[in-house]
C-alpha positions as CSV (number, residue, x, y, z in Angstrom):
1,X,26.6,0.7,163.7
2,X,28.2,4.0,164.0
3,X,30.9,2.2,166.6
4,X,31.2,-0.6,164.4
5,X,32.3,1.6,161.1
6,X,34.4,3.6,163.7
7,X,36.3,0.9,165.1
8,X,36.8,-0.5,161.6
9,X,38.1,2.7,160.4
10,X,40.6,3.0,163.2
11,X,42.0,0.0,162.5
12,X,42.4,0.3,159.0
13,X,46.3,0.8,158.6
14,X,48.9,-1.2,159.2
15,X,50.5,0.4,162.1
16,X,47.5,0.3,163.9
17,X,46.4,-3.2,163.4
18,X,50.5,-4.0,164.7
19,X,49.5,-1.9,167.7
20,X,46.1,-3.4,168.6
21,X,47.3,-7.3,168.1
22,X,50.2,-6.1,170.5
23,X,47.6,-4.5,173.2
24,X,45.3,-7.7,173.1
25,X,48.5,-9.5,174.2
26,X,48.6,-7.5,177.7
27,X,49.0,-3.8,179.0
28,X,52.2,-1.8,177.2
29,X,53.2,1.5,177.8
30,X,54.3,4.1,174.4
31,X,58.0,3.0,175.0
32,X,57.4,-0.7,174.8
33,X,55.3,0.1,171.9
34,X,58.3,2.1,170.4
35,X,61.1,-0.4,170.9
36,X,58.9,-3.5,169.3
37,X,57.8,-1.5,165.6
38,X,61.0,0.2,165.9
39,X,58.8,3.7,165.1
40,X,59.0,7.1,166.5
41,X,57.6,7.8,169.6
42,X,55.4,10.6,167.7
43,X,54.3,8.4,165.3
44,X,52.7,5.9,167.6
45,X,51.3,8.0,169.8
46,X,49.0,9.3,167.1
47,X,48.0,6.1,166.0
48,X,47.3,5.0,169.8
49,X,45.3,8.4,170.1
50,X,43.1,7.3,167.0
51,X,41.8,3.7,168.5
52,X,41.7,5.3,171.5
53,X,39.7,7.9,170.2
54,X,37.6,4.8,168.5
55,X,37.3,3.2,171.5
56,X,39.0,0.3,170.5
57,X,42.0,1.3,173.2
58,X,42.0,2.6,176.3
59,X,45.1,4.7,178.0
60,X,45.0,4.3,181.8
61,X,47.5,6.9,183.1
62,X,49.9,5.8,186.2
63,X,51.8,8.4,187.6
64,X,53.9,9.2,184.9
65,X,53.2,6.1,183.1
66,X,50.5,5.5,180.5
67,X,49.3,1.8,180.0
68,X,47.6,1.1,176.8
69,X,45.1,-1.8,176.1
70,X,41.9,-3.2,174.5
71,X,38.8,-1.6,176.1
72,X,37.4,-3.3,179.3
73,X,34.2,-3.2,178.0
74,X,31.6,-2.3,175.7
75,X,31.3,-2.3,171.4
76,X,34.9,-0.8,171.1
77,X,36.7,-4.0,172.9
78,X,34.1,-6.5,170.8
79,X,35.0,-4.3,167.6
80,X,38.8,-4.8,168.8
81,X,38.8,-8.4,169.7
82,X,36.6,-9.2,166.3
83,X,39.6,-7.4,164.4
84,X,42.1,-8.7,166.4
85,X,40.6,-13.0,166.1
86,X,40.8,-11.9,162.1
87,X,44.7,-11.4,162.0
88,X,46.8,-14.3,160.5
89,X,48.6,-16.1,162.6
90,X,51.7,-16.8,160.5
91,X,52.2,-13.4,159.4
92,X,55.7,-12.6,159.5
93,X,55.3,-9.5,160.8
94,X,53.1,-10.0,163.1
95,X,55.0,-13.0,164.5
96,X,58.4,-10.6,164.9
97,X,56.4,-7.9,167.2
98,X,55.5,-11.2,169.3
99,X,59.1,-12.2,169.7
100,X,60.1,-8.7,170.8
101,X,57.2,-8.6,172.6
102,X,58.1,-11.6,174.7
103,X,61.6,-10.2,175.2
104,X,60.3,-7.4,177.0
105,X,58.2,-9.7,178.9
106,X,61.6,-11.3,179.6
107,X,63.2,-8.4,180.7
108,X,60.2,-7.6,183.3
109,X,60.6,-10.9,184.7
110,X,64.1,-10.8,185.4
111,X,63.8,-7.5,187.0
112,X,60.7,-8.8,189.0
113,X,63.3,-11.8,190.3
114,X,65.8,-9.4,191.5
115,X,63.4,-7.5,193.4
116,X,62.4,-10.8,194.8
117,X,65.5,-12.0,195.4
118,X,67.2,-8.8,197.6
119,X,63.8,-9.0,199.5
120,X,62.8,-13.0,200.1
121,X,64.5,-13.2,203.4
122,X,62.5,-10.6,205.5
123,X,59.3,-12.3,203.8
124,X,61.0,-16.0,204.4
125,X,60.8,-15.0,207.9
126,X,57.2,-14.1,208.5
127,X,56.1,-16.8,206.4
128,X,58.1,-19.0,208.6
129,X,56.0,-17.9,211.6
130,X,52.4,-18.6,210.4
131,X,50.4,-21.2,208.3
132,X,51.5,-22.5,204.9
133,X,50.1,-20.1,202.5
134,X,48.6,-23.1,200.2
135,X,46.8,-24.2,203.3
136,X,45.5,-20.3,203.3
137,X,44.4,-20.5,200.0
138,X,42.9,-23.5,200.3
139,X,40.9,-21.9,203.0
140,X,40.2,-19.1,200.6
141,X,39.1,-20.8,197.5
142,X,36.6,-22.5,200.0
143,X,35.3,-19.5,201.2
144,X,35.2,-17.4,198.2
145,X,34.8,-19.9,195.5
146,X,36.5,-19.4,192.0
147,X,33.5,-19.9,190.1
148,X,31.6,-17.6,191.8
149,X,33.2,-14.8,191.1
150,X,33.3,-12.6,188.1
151,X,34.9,-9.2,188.8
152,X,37.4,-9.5,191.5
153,X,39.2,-6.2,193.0
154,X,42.3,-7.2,195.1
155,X,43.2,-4.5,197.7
156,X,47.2,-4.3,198.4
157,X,47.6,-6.6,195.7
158,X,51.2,-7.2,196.3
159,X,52.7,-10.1,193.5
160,X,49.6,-10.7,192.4
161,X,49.1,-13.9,193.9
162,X,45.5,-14.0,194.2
163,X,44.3,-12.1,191.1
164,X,47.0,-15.1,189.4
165,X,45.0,-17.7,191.7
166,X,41.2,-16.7,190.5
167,X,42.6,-15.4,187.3
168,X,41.1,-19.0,185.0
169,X,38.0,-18.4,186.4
170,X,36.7,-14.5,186.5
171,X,35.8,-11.9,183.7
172,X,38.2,-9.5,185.4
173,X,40.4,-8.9,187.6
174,X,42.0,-5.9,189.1
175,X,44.4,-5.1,192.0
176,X,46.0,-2.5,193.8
177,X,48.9,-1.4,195.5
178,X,50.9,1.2,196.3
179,X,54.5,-0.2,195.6
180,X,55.8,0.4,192.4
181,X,58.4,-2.3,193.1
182,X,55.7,-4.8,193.9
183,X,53.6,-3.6,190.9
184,X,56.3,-4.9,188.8
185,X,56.5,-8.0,190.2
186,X,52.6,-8.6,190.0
187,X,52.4,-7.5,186.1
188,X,55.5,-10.3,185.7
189,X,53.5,-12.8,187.3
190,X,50.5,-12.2,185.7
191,X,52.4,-12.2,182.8
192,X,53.4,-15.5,183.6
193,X,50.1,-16.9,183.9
194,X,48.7,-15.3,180.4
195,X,46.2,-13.4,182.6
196,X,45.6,-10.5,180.3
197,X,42.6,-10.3,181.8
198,X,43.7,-8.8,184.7
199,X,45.5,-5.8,185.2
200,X,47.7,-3.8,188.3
201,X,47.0,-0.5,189.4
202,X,48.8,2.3,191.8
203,X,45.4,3.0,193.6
204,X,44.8,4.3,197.4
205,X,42.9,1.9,199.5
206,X,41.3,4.5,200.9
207,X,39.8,5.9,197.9
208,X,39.3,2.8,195.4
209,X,39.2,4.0,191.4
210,X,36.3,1.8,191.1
211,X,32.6,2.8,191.1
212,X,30.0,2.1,193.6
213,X,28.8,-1.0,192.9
214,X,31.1,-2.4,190.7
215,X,32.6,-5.2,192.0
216,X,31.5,-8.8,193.2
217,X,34.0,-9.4,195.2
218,X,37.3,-8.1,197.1
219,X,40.0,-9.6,198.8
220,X,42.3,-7.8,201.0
221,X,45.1,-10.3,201.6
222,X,47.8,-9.8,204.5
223,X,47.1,-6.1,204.4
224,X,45.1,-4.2,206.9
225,X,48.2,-4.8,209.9
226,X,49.9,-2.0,207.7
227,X,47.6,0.6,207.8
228,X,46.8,3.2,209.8
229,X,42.7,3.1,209.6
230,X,41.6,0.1,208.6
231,X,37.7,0.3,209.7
232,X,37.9,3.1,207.0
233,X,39.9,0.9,204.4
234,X,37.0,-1.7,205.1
235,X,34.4,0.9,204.7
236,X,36.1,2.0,201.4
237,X,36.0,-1.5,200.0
238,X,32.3,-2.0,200.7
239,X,31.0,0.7,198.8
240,X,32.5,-1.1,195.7
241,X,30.8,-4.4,196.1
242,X,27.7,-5.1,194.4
243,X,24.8,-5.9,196.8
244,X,25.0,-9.8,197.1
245,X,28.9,-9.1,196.8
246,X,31.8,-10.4,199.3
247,X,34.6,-9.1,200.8
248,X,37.3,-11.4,202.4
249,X,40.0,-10.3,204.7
250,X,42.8,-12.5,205.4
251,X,44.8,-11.3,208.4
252,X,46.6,-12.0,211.7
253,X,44.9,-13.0,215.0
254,X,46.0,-10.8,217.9
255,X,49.9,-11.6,219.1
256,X,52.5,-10.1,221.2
257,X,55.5,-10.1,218.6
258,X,56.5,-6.8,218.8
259,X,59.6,-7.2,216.6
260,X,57.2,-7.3,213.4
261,X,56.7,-3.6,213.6
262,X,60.8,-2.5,213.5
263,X,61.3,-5.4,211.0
264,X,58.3,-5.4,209.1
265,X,56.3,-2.1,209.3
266,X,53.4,-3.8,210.9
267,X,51.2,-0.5,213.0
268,X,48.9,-3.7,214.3
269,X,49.5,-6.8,215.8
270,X,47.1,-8.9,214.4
271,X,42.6,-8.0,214.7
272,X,40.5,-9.5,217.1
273,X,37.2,-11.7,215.6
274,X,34.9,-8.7,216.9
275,X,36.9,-6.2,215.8
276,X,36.7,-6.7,212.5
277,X,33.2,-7.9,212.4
278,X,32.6,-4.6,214.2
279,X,34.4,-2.8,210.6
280,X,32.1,-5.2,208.8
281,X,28.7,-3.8,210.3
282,X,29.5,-0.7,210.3
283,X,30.2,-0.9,206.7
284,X,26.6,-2.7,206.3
285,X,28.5,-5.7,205.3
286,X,27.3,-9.2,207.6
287,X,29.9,-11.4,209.0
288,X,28.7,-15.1,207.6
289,X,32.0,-17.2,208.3
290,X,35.6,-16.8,210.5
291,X,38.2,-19.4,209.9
292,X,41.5,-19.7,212.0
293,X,44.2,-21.3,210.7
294,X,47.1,-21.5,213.4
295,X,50.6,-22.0,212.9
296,X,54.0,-21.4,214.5
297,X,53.6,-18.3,216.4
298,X,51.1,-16.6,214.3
299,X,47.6,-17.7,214.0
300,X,46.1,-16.1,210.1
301,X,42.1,-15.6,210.3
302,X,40.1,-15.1,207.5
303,X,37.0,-13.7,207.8
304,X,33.6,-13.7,205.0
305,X,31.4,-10.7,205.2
306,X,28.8,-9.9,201.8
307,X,26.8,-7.3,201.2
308,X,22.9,-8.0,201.9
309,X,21.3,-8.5,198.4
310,X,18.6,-5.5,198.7
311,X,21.8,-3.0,199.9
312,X,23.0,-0.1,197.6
313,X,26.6,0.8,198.0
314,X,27.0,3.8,199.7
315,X,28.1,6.9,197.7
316,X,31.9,7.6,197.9
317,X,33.4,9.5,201.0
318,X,36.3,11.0,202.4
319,X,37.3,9.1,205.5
320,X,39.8,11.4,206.9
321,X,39.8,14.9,208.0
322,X,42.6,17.6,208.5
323,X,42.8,16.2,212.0
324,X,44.1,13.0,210.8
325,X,47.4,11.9,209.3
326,X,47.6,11.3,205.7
327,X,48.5,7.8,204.6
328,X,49.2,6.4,201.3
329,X,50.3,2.7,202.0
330,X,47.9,0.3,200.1
């Protein structure tokens, strides 16, 4: 009750009903929020601080970036959605925060394209070099089936492809990376694809924001070749799935072209079957399926590993030591 009458409080004002009908359209930072009521940064920072406060918002802090949205979870976000399901539709208002709204999704999308654009030929390249990637996904969704999955944590998330690709069928989705350029380009696609659902996070792969337990299941998608300890990364990403929960990798099979490290960072050429099944047991995860797909000169493996049902996730750890080199490529 005492949530309820909070939530309802919170939201009773103008400004703040403008603000939380813009955060249940997607993730928006005090700026965006700024340029679309045309108010002073002061202004609607206090109203923000008041639903957040409620619990109707939550602020998730980026670097120097703050993301504002409807609460993940809990009484606040069904308090928030109840309010927000409530609004007219043909408010006139209301309908021109959504066009400036959309024009700053616009402007993200162009700027996603550039980015895409000065980089597609070193990525034309290796993709020119392995399997299709729809025969990959293929191979994923078959492994790690859509409607199986509820919360999925994408490690190295890159554009955003597979949180876009499981996005019609999970609660929520969440993915990772450590490129700023490639974060933008992931938010534009998802964007895209109305997934508000989903959101994309800086984060460390080898120290997940997520809590032990958390997550059903994780995909770590053409990722592991660039990092420097990837039984640790694997490691990392089992404490976060629940027991029952899966983990796919999707990777390179062993090969000899040593070009790919000058021209594409790669620190490993491709993983062995054992090896990484070797990552997976000592992470108390069971191997249950490895598919090779080959193609040109690369051969992609993915491999299935889940958590045994009557496993608890193992509290969180440091993996390195002052002996080691400090990474922070996702």
């Amino acid at each position: 009750m005492d949530q309820v009458l909070a939530g309802l409080r919170a939201a009773g004002e103008e400004t703040r009903l403008r603000l939380l009908a813009l955060c249940a359209r997607g993730e928006l930072t005090v700026t965006d929020m700024v340029s679309i009521l045309g108010l002073s940064q002061p202004r609607v920072s206090r109203h923000l601080k008041v639903m957040c406060d409620s619990g109707l918002l939550e602020r998730v802090r980026e670097g120097t970036w703050v993301f504002y949205r409807l609460a993940a979870h809990g009484p606040g976000r069904t308090v928030a959605r109840a309010i927000v399901d409530l609004l007219p539709e043909g408010d006139p208002v209301a309908a021109r925060d959504r066009e400036r709204h959309n024009e700053i999704l616009r402007v993200r999308a162009e700027a996603a394209q550039a980015y895409f654009r000065a980089n597609a030929d070193q990525w034309d390249d290796l993709r020119r070099l392995h399997a299709d990637e729809r025969r990959v996904e293929e191979s994923l969704l078959h492994l790690l089936p859509p409607e199986t999955v509820r919360d999925l944590l994408d490690v190295g998330t890159g554009t955003g492809r597979m949180l876009a690709l499981y996005a019609p069928h999970i609660r929520e989705g969440l993915g990772l990376d450590l490129s700023r350029e490639m974060l933008a380009v992931a938010r534009a696609n998802l964007d895209e694809v109305g997934a508000t659902h989903c959101q994309a996070r800086l984060g460390d792969l080898y120290h997940l924001p997520c809590e032990d337990a958390s997550r059903d299941a994780v995909t770590v998608h053409q990722v592991l070749h660039y990092v420097e300890r990837p039984s640790d990364a694997v490691r990392e990403c089992a404490r976060v799935l629940r027991p029952g929960g899966r983990l796919v990798i999707v990777d390179f099979a062993p090969h000899d072209l040593e070009d790919l490290r000058e021209r594409h960072q790669h620190r490993r050429l491709g993983f062995a079957h054992e090896e990484v099944s070797a990552w997976c047991s000592a992470a108390d995860l069971d191997v249950v399926d490895i598919v090779d797909l080959p193609g040109g000169a690369l051969t992609v493996t993915l491999w299935l590993a889940r958590r045994p049902l009557e496993a608890a996730a193992e509290p969180r750890t440091d993996p390195s030591d002052d002996s080691r080199e400090k990474e922070h490529a996702a």
